[in-house]
N, C-alpha and C positions, 0 to 999 in steps of 0.2 A: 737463296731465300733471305727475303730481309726477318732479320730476329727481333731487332726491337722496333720501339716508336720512333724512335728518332733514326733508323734507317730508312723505316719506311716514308720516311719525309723526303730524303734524299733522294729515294729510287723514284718516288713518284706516282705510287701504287695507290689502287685507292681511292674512291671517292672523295666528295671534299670534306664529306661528314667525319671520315676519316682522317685527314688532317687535322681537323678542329681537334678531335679526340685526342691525337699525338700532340701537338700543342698545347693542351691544356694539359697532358699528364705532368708536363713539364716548369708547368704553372708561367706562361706565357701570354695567356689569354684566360679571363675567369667569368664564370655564368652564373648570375646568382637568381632564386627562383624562393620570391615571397609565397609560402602556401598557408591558404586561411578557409580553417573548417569553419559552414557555417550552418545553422539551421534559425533560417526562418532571421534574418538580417537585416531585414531591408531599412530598418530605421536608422540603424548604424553604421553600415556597411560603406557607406558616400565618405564618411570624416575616415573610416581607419585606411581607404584607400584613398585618399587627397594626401594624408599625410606621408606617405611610403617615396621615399627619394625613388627616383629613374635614375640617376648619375651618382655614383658612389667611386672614391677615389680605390684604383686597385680592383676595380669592378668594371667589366665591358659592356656589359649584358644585365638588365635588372627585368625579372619577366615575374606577372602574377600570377596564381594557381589558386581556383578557389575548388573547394569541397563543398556539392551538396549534399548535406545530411538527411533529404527527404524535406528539402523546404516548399513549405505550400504560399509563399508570398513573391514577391516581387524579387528575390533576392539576385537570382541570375538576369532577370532584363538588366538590373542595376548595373551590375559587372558587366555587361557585353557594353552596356552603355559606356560606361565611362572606363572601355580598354582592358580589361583585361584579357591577358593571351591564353588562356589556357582554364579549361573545368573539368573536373570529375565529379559524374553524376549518380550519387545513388539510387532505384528506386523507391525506399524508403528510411525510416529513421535505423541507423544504424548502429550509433555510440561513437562517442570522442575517439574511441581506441580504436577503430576499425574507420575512420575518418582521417586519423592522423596516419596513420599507418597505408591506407592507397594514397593520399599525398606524396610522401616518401615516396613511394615506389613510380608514382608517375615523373615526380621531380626529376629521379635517379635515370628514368628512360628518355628524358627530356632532353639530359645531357649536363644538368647544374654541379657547377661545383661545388656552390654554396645551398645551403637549403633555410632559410627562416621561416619559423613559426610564429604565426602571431594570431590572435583571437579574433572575430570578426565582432565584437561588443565594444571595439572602441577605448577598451582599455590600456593598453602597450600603445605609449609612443613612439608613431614610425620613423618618426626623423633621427632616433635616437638607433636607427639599424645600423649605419656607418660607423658607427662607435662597438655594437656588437658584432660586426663580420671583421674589423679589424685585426684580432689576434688570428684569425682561420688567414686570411689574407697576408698576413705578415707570416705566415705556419709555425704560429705560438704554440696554438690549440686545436682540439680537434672540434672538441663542442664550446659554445661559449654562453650562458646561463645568463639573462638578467634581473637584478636583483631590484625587486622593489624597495627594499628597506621597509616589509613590513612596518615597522613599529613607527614610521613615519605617516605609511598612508591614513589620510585624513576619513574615510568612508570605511576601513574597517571597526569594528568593533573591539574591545580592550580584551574578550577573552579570544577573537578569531586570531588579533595578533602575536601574543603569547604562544597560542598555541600552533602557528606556526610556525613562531620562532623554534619553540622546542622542538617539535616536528622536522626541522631543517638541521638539527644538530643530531637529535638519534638516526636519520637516515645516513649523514654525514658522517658518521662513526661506524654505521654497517656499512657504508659502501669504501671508508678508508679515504676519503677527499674533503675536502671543505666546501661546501654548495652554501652560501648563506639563505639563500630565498629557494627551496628545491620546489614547490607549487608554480615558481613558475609557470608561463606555458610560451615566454618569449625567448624563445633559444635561436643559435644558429649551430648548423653541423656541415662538416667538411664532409666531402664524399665519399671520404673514406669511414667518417663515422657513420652516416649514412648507413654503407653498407654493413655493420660491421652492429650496428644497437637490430632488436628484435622488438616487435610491439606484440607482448602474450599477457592483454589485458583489454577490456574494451569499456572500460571507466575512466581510467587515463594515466597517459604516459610516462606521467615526470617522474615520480617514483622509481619507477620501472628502469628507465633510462639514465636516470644521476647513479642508482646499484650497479647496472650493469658496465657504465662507464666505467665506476672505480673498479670493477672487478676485472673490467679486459682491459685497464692500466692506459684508457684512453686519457687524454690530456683534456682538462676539465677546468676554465677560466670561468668567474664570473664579473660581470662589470656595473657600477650602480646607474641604473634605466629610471626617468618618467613613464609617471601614469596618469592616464585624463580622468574626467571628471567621469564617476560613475552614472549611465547611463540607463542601466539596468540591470535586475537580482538572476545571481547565478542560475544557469540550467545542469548544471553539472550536479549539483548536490541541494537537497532542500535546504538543509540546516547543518551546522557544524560537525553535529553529531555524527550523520551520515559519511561526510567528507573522513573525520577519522577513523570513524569504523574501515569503512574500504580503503584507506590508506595503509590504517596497521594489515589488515589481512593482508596488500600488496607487498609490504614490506615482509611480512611474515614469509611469505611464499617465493618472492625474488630470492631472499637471502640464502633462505635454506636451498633454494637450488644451487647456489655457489659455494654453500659452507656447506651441506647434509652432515659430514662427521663431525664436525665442532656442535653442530645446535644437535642432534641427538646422543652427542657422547655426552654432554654437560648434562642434559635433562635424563637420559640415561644412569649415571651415574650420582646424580642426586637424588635418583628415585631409589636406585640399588644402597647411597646411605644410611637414607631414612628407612628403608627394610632392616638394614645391619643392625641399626637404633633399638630399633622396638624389639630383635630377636635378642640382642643384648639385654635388655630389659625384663624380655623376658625369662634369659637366663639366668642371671639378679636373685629373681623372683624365686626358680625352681631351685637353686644353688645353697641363697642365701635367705629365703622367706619360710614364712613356719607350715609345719605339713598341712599339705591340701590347698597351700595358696597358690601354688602351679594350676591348679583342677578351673581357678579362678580367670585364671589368663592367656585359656587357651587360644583366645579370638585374636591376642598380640601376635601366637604365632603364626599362627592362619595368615594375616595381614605380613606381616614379615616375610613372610616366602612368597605372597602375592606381589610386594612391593621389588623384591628381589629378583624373580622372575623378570617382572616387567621391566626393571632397569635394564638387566642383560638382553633381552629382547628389543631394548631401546639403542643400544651399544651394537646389535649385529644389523636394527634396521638403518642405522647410522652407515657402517661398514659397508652394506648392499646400496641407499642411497648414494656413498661416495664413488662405487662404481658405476654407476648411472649415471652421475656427473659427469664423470669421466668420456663414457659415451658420447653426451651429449657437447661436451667440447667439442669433439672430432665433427659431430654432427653438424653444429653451428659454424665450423671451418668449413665443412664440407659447402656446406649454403651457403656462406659468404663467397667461395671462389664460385660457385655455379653463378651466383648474381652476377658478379662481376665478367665470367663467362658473358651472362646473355646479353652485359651492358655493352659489352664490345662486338657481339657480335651485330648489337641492336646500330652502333655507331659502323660498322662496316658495308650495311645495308640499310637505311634509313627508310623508314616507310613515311609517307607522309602525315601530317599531325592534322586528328580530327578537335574540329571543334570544344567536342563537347564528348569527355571519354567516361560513355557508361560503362557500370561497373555492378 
């Protein structure tokens, strides 16, 4: 029995689909696969696919993959038009997050080593990809982020920039990495990060995926990217407000799945002070104050055992979410090897590639 890949090159075993696979584990041969969610595109969709290099140095293979999101325009004649290999098909509007996330997975069945994201609005310059798949190609990194330099771009606004600067540095501090631009949405991922980031949001990604990187200790570059002329107003969020609001919930909710005992022992135990506080106070009062001024503060106590309670109550739900965590590690191991199961068994038997893969 041959045991690895690079025996079964020898013996000869195997489809061809399957050599391709052994040689690329080996990083020999590399497949890179442009995917771009769109809805409803068709204005801009011509300029962001003219500019996306076909020949990229360290690259064999540069193939495109677009998302439709439920577009009711021209957007897919466009694409078949002018070459691209590959679609998945919604049948209707679904969200960025559940967009981004069957790309991936079509990319990964595709056979791509490299996976780039880029927007269908025209914004990310594509010439500027060869400079981001670089570190994944060199295997500097796993994922590689491109950085607007907010504070440069000329069409945002003085408080959108700000506030994504700040935004870029609190996330960068829960996730333990340095991401300067984490809004992003022009990244590149090796296949191993691929399999390895989860999409459990359908607002969007980047949030999501800069926490979870630093948390599974993935290699995380960023590099300074061009941006074109703005063509048109975000669909993603109305207004800024929005955009933060669901960003902090996101981050609220990523983190605490990877810290639960740190973020409920802190807020547990601030709760359980300020109970300490006020029964203090009100001891003060019953110990050291004139008779009957106890009779005055009984609502201090009341409150003080309510606040005390709830602290420890916040300490044991901390304890039970960190076993849950725990779980869910194995879990997420579990599902990473099963992907990678079906990727190979997908490369051992290839089934022929449809046009057009609804979903």
């Amino acid at each position: 029995m041959c045991k690895r890949a690079s025996v079964q090159l020898d013996c000869g075993k195997g489809p061809a689909r399957r050599r391709e696979g052994a040689i690329r584990e080996y990083g020999l041969r590399m497949k890179l696969i442009v995917q771009i969610p769109c809805l409803n595109e068709e204005g801009t969709l011509p300029a962001t696919l003219r500019d996306i290099p076909r020949k990229i140095p360290g690259i064999d293979k540069v193939e495109i993959l677009i998302i439709d999101d439920g577009c009711t325009d021209r957007t897919l004649a466009i694409a078949r038009k002018m070459g691209v290999e590959h679609i998945v098909k919604f049948p209707g509007n679904r969200g960025l997050g559940h967009a981004f996330a069957a790309g991936m997975d079509r990319c990964l069945e595709l056979g791509a080593d490299i996976i780039v994201n880029t927007d269908g609005d025209n914004q990310y310059y594509g010439g500027d990809i060869p400079r981001l798949v670089a570190p994944i190609v060199a295997k500097e990194a796993h994922i590689v982020i491109g950085d607007r330099e907010p504070e440069k771009v000329a069409h945002f606004t003085f408080i959108k920039k700000k506030m994504q600067t700040l935004g870029s540095r609190v996330v960068s501090r829960l996730a333990g990495i340095t991401v300067p631009d984490v809004p992003s949405g022009f990244k590149a991922y090796s296949r191993e990060a691929a399999m390895r980031v989860t999409c459990s949001t359908d607002f969007d990604h980047t949030v999501d995926h800069v926490i979870q990187a630093g948390r599974k200790h993935l290699i995380v570059k960023s590099i300074p990217i061009r941006t074109n002329e703005k063509l048109r107003e975000s669909r993603l969020f109305s207004n800024i407000g929005v955009f933060i609001t669901r960003s902090m919930g996101i981050m609220v909710r990523v983190y605490s799945s990877y810290q639960a005992m740190k973020v409920f022992s802190i807020l547990g135990i601030l709760t359980f002070l300020c109970g300490v506080g006020i029964g203090i106070r009100f001891l003060s009062v019953y110990f050291f104050g004139a008779s009957g001024d106890a009779d005055k503060h009984i609502q201090s106590l009341i409150l003080a055992a309510i606040l005390m309670l709830a602290g420890f109550q916040m300490i044991l739900t901390g304890i039970v979410a960190d076993l849950i965590n725990s779980s869910r590690a194995v879990v997420e191991d579990v599902s990473y090897r099963l992907r990678r199961m079906e990727l190979e068994e997908a490369e051992r038997y290839p089934k022929p590639a449809e046009p057009i893969d609804h979903r």
